[in-house]
N, C-alpha and C positions, 0 to 999 in steps of 0.2 A: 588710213585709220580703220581698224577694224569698230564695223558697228556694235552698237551694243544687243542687237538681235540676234547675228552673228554668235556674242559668247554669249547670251541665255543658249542657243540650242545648242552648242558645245557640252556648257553644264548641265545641261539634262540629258545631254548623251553618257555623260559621264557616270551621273547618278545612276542612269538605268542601269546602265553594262555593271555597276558596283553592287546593285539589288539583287540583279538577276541571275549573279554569278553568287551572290548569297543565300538564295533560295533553290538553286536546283535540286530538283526531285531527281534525276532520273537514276543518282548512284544509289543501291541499296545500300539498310543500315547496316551496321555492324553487328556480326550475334556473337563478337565473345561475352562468356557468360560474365567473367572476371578482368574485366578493360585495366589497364592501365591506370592509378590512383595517385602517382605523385606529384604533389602537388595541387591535389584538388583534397577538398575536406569528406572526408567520406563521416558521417554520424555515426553515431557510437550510443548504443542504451546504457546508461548509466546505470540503470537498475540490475543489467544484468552483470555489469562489470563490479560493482559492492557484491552483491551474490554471490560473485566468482570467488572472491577474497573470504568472504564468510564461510567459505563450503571448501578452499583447498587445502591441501594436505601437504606442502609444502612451493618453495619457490618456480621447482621445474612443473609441479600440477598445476600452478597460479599459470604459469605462462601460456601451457595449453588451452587452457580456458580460455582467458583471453583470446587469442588467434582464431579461435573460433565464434568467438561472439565480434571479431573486429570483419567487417566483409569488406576491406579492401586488397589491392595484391602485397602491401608492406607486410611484412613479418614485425610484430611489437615486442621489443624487448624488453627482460625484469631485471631491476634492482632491487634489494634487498638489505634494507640496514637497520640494527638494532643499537640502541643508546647501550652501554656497556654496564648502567644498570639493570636494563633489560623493561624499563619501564614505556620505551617508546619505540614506535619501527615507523621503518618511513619505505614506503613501496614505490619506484618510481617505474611508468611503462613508458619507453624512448623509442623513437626510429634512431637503431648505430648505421648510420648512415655512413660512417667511414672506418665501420666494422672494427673498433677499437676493443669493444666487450664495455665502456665505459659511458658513463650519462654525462653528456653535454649539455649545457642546457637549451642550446636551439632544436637540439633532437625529444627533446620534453613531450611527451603529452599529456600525460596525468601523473599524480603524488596520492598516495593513499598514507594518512596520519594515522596511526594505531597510539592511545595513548594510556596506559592504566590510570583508575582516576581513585582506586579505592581497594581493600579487600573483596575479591572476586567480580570485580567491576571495570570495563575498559570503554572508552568512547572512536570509534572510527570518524573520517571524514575524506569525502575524496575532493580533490582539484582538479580541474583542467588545466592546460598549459598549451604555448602554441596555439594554432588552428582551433585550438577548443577551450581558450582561455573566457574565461566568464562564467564556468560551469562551478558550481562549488554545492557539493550536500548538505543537508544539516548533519551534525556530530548523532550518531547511530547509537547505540548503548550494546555491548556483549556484557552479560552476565557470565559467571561459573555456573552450571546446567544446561546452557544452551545449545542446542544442538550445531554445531559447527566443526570444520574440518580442524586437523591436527594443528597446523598453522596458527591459527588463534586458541583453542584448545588450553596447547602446550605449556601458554603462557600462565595460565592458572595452576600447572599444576608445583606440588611440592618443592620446592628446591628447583626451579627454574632456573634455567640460566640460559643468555640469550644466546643465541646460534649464530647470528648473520654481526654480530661485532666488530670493528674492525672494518675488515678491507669485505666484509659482506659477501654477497651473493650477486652477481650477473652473470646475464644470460652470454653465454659464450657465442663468439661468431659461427662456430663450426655448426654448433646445434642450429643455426636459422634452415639448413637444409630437410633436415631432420622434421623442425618443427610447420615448414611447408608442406610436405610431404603427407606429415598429420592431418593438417589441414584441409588439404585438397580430399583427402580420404573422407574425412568426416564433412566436407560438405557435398560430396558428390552421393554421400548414403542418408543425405539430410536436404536434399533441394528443394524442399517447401520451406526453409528455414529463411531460403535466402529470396528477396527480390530486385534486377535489373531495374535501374531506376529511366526515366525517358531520356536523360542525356546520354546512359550508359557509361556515366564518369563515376557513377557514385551510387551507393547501394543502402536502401534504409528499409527496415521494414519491420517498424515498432512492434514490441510484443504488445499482447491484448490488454498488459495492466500500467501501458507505458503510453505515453506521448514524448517526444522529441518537441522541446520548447527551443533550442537553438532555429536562427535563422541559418536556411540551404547558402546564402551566399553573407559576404562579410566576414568569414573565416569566424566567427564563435559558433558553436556548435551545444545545445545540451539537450537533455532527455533526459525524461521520469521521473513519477510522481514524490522520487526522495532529493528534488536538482532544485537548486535555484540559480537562474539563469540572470546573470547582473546586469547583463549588458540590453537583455529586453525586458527590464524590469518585473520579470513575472517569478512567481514565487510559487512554489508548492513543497510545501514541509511535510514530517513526516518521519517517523523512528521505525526502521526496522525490527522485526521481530522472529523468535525462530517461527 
């Protein structure tokens, strides 16, 4: 019969060798700038991604936008759909993960709601989905006069009529090469933009008028001062203005 002193030092043999092989220093870190992101939740400023929307000039400028304010390696792709009275659009940003051109719903990350609510009056709201579900803004207010990009604009004027109806706008698979390519560009002429975070999985680096209220781990994710964050109860309201 083995004693039982016998398997105590067995199990603390074991334990050590398990520690010790999880602590080794002696491999250097990693310095790519841009690691590997699937499947980890990389944060996202909400403030600048409403911005983004308020200030583009159509579906392929929204996209860009985007990709640049997203610091992981995924390429985010846009959908584009207006109510055929032209009274509502629904913006969705997806990982095509099986490069269909189409929104899935587990490829979801966020919905941006445009809705007119009046003569020269429209209210926004964006959602999280996925990885960033719990994120939701308050409704934003665009008036006619406000300084914003064509995209919303367009909608005020005259004789409107909706664009993206129907079978819509997304972003095509071909363009994700395209839209990389942007990317790496614009942030290799903008590297104080971005910062490696200490695990090197994931990349956050709030703007000065922003906090990130999502928790790093638990897959919800939100940021800025216009987000309310459901799932840690914290609240910050807040109506956009030009």
């Amino acid at each position: 019969m083995i004693s039982k002193t016998k398997l105590l030092v067995a199990a603390l043999t074991v334990s050590f060798g398990v520690s010790a092989s999880g602590c080794d220093t002696s491999k250097p870190e990693k310095t790519e700038r841009w690691a590997t992101t699937e499947n980890t939740n990389v944060q996202i400023d909400w403030d600048k991604v409403n911005e983004a929307y308020k200030q583009a000039n159509g579906p392929e400028d929204l996209e860009k936008r985007i990709n640049e304010i997203y610091e992981g390696d995924e390429i985010i792709s846009i959908s584009v759909k207006d109510s055929e009275d032209g009274k509502q659009q629904v913006v969705t940003g997806f990982f095509d993960k099986n490069t269909n051109g189409a929104v899935d719903d587990p490829e979801k990350i966020f919905t941006i709601q445009r809705e007119i609510t009046g003569e020269g009056q429209a209210q926004v709201q964006t959602t999280g989905h996925g990885p960033y579900y719990g994120y939701h803004s308050p409704f934003f207010s665009i008036v006619s006069g406000m300084v914003v990009g064509s995209m919303l604009s367009n909608m005020f004027m005259p004789g409107y009529r909706p664009m993206y109806a129907g079978g819509g706008y997304a972003t095509s698979p071909s363009r994700a090469g395209a839209l990389a390519q942007s990317r790496s560009s614009y942030r290799a002429a903008n590297p104080g933009k971005y910062q490696r975070s200490q695990s090197g999985r994931t990349y956050n680096r709030p703007s000065s008028t922003s906090r990130p209220t999502g928790r790093t781990g638990g897959g919800r994710m939100g940021g800025g001062r216009f987000g309310v964050s459901v799932a840690n109860r914290v609240v910050r309201a807040g109506v956009l203005t030009a």
